[in-house]
Every structure is written in C-alpha cells, then in structure tokens.
C-alpha positions as CSV (number, residue, x, y, z in Angstrom):
1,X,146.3,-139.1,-133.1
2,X,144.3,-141.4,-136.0
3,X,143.1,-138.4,-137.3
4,X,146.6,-138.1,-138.8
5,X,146.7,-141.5,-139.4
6,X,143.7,-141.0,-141.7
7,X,145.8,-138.7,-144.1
8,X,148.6,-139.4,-143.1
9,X,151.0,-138.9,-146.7
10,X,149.2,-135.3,-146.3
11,X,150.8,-134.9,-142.5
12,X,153.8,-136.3,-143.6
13,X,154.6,-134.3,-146.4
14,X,153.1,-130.8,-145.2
15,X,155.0,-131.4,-142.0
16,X,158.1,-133.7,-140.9
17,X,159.4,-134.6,-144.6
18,X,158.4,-131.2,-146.3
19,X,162.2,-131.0,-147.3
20,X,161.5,-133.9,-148.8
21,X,158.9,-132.9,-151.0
22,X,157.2,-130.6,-153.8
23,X,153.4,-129.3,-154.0
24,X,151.6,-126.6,-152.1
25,X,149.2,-126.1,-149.4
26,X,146.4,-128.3,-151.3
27,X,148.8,-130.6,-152.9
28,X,151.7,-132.7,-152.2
29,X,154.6,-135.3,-153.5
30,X,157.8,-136.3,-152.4
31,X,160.3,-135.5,-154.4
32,X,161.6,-137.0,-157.5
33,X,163.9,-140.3,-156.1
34,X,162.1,-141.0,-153.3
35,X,158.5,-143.2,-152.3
36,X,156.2,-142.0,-155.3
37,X,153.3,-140.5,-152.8
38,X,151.0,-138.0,-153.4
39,X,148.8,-136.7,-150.0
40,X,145.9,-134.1,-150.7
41,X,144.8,-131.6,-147.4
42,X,141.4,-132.9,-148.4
43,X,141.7,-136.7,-149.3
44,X,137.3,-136.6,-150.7
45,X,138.6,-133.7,-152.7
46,X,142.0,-134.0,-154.1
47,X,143.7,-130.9,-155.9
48,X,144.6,-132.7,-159.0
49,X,145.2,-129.3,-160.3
50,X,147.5,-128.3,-158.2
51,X,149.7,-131.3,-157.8
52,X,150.1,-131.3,-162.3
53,X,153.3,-129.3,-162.2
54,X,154.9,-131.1,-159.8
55,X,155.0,-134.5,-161.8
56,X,155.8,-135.5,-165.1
57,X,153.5,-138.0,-167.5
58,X,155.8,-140.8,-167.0
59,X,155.7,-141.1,-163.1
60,X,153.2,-143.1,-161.2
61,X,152.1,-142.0,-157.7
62,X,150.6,-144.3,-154.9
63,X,147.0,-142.1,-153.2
64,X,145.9,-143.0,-150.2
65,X,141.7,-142.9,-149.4
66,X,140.2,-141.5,-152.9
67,X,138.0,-143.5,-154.3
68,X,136.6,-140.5,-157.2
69,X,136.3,-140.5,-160.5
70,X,139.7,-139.2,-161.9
71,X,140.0,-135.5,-162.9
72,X,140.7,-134.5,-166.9
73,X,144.5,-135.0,-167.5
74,X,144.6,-138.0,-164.7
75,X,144.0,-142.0,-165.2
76,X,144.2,-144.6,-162.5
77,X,146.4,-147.4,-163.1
78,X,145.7,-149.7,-160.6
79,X,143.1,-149.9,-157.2
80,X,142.8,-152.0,-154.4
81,X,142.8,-151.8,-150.9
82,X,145.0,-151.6,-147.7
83,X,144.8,-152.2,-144.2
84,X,146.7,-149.4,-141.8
85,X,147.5,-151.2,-138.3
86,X,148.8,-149.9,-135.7
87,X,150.9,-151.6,-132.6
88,X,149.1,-152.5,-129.5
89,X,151.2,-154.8,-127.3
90,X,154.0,-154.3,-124.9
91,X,157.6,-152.9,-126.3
92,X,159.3,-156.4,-127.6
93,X,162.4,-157.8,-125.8
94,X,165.2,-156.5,-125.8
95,X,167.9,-158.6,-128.3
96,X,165.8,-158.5,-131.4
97,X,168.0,-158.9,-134.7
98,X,171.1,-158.0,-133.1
99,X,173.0,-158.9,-136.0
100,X,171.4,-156.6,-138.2
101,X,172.9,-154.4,-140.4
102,X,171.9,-150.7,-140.4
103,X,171.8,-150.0,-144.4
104,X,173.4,-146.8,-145.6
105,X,173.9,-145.2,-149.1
106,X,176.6,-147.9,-150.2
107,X,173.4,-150.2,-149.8
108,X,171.0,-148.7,-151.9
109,X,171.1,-150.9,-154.7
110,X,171.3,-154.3,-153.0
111,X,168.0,-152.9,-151.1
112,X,166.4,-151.9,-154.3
113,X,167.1,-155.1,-155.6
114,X,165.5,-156.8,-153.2
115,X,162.5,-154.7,-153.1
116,X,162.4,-155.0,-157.3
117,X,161.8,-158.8,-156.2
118,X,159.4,-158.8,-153.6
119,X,157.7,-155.7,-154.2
120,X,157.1,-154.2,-150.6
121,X,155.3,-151.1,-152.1
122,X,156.6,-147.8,-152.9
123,X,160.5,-147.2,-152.7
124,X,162.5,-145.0,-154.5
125,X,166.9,-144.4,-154.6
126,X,166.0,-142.0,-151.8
127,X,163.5,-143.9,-149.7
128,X,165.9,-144.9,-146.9
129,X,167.1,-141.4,-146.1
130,X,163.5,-141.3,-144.4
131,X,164.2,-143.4,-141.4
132,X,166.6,-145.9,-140.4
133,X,167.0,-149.2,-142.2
134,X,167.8,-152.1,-141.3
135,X,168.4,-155.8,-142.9
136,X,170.5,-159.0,-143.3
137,X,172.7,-159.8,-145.7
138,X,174.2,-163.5,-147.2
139,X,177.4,-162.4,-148.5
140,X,176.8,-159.5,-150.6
141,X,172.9,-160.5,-151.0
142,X,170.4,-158.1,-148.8
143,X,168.1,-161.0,-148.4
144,X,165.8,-159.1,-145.6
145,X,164.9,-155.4,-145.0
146,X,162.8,-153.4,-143.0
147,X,162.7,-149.8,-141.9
148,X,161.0,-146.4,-141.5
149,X,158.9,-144.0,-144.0
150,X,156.1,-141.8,-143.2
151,X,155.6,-140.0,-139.8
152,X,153.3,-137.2,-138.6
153,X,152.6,-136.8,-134.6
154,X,153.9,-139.7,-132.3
155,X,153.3,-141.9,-135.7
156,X,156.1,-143.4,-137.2
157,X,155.6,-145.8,-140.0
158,X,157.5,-149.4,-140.6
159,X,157.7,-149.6,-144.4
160,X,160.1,-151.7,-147.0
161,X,159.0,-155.2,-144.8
162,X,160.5,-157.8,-146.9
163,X,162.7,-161.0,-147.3
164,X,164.0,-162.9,-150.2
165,X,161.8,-166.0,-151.1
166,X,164.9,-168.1,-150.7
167,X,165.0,-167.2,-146.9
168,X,161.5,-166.7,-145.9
169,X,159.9,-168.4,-142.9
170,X,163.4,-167.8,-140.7
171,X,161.9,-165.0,-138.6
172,X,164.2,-162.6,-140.6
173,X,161.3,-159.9,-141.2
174,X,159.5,-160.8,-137.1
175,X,163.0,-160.0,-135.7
176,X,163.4,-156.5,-138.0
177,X,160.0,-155.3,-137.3
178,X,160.3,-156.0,-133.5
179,X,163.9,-154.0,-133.6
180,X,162.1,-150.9,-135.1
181,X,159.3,-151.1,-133.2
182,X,161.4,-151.5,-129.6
183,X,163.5,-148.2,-131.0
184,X,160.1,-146.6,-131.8
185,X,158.6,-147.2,-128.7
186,X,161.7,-145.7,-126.4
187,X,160.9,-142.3,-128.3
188,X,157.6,-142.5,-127.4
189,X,156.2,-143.0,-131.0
190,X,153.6,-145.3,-132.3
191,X,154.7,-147.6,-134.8
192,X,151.9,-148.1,-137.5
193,X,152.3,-150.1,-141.3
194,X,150.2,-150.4,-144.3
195,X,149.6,-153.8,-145.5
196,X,147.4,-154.7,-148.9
197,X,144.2,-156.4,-148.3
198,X,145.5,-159.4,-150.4
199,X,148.6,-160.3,-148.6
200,X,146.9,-162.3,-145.9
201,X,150.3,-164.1,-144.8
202,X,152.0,-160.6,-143.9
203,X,148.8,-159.0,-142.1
204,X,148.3,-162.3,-139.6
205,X,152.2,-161.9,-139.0
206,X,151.7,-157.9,-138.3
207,X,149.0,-159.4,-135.9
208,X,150.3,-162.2,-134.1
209,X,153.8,-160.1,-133.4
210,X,151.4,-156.6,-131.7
211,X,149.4,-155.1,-134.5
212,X,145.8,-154.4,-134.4
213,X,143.7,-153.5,-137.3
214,X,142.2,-149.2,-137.6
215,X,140.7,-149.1,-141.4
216,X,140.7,-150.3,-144.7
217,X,141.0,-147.6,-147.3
218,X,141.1,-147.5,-150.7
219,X,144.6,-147.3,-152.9
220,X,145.4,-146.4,-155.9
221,X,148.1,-145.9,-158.3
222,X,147.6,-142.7,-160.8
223,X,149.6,-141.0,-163.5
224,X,149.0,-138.0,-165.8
225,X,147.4,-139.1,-168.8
C-alpha cells in the first residue's frame, strides 16, 4: 500500500482520477480548474518533456518527491517540505459534525474564499468534484472545510483542512476530519493527509486525533519558464 503512497499524484492521476486529468504514460496533471498537480511514473526522473504541452507558462503546479535540478524550459518557484501521515487509531465515534453541511457546486466560491484566506494547499474551481466536502457555515460565511482529493488503492486522501481565523480553536476542523475519516473507514479505505513541515499546530492536531507520521518528502511549486 505505501508504495502508492510514495507517488501517490502519479497513482492518482494514471488511475482513479484519469478523467480528471491530461499527460501520458510518463507524465501527468489534472486538468485545467482543478488541484494544480503534476505526478511523474518515475518521481527521481520526472518527464518534464512530456508534461510541456499539457500546461501553459502562466500555471504553477505543486511536485511531490523531486528534489533535481530543473530541466531547460522549467523554474521552481518555491520548495519546502511535507509530512504524509496516515491514520492509525480506531474508526472515531459515531456523531462527529452532525451539523455539517455537505458542500456542492452552489458552494464553490464561499469554499474558495475561504481557502484564498487560509491557504490549505492546492485547490482549484473543480477540486471538490474529487471527493465529498464538507464544512460549516455562519450565515452565508463557510468559516470551516474539509474534504477528499487524491486516492489510489485503499488510500483516500483528506485535503482542503481549514477554518476561518475568526473561529479557530472550536474543534470545527477535529470534528470534519473525524466525519471523513469514520466515512472512510466503513469503505475500508485508509485515510492519509499531507501536512507542510512548518505548520507544527496542524500536524500535532493530525496526531493527537489518529495520525501517525510515514515520510517527509520534498515539495515544490514549478512553472514553465
């Protein structure tokens, strides 16, 4: 199973979310409007080449696990590095953000909003056809969100983890993540999340609710240049 995990945007896109995406057998994105993701078959060795006419020079694309020099054509915009976890405790009670709302098209900008504020990571227009969504709402405000991205396997990423600053430490995001995780579970997937080696508050939360560490891997944020 972590072998997917360890390329896991490859798996995703070459396998349950091809519809979703553009590329070849070397060389993979998801499509224009949703997470900006590119996943190489061979992460060491990425086909730069291949992915070019798939993406134009003003998009930026998260890479997962290459830490080379960038090919002729490419630049790097950013680096850093993330943590991938994965769940290791029992299935979480039953009665976990009962009042959540499940977010559909009519909530895409509201969730978009929120994520322009708090910057979760990747998320496009498109991103919440991937999974199901979930979040809580003040009024009109989405002030919380959670939901589902990647999967390859029995994985099945939580992705878009995020709450207002207004309403954080409520247990808004604890309660989200523990719904998807209990939904998860009854299919008999494994719930994995990325989290960025500098936002220490979020990983001890993904470990104190069931999370474990696997790896740290490199991340980077490239464009055509």
């Amino acid at each position: 199973m972590y072998d997917l995990l360890d390329n896991i945007a490859w798996h995703t896109l070459a396998g349950p979310h091809a519809r979703h995406a553009s590329g070849g057998g070397t060389a993979r994105r998801y499509a224009a409007g949703f997470s900006p993701i590119v996943g190489f078959v061979t992460v060491e060795r990425p086909d730069f080449t291949a992915l070019t006419p798939h993406c134009e020079p003003s998009e930026h694309f998260y890479c997962d696990g290459w830490s080379g020099a960038p090919p002729a054509g490419w630049r790097i915009d950013a680096e850093s590095t993330m943590f991938k976890m994965v769940w290791s405790s029992a299935i979480p009670p039953q009665g976990d953000a009962p009042d959540a709302v499940r977010l559909r098209p009519e909530h895409v900008p509201e969730a978009l909003a929120l994520a322009e504020l708090t910057r979760p990571g990747p998320i496009g227009p498109r991103t919440f056809e991937l999974g199901e969504y979930f979040g809580y709402f003040d009024g009109a405000r989405l002030v919380a969100m959670a939901g589902e991205r990647m999967r390859a396997g029995t994985l099945h990423e939580i992705s878009g983890v995020c709450t207002h600053p207004d309403y954080q430490g409520r247990g808004l995001a604890r309660g989200l993540i523990a719904k998807l995780v209990r939904r998860q579970l009854q299919r008999s997937e494994t719930p994995f999340l990325h989290v960025m080696r500098d936002n220490g508050p979020a990983r001890r939360l993904y470990e104190r609710i069931g999370f474990r560490g696997y790896r740290e891997s490199v991340v980077r944020v490239v464009s055509r240049g």
